[in-house]
C-alpha positions as CSV (number, residue, x, y, z in Angstrom):
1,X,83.4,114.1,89.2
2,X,87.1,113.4,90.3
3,X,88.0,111.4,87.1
4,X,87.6,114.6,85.4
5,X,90.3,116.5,87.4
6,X,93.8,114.8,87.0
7,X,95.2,116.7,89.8
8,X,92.6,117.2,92.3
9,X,93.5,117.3,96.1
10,X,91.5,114.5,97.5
11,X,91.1,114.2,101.3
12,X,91.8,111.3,103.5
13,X,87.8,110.2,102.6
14,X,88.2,111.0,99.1
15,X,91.4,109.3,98.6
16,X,89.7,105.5,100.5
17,X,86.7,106.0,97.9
18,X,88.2,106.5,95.5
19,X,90.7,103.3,96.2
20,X,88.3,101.6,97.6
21,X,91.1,100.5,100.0
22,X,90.1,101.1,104.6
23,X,91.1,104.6,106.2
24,X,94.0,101.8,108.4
25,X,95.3,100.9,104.7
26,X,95.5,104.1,103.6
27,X,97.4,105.6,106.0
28,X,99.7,102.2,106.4
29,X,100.5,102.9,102.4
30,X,101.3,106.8,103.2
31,X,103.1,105.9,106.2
32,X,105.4,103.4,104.3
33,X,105.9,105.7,101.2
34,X,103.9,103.3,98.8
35,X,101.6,106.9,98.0
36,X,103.2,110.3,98.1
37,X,100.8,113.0,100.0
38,X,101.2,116.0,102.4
39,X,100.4,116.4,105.9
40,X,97.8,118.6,106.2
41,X,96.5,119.4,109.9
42,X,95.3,116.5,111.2
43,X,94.6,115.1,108.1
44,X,96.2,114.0,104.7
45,X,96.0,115.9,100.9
46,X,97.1,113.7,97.7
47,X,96.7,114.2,94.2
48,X,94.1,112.2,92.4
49,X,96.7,111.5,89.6
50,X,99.3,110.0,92.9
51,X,96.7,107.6,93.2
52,X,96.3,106.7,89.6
53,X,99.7,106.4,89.9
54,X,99.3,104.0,92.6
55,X,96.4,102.3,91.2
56,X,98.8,100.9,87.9
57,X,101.0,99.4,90.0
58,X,104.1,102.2,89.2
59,X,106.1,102.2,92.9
60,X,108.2,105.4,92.7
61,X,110.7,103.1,93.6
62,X,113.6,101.8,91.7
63,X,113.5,98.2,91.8
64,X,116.7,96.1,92.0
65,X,117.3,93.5,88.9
């Protein structure tokens, strides 16, 4: 169902399933910037195509030669 929506919100639940990554690692990786989401209420939205993003190992981050 999600891989057919590129830019689907994904939930906090969502988004672990999806990485198959703990709810502590999730947030660890938000918390340091390693995925971009939005702080939604209690909770946290991202878009599916973030974590493809982070999933293929591209950092958003420039990296210094």
């Amino acid at each position: 169902m999600l891989k057919d929506i590129e830019d689907a919100v994904l939930t906090t639940q969502e988004a672990c399933d999806y990485l198959r990554i703990s709810r502590p690692t999730y947030l660890k990786y938000l918390y340091i910037g390693r995925i971009k989401g939005t702080k939604a209420g209690k909770g946290w939205k991202v878009l599916k195509s973030e974590l493809d993003r982070f999933l293929k190992g591209e950092d958003g981050h420039s990296k210094a030669a």
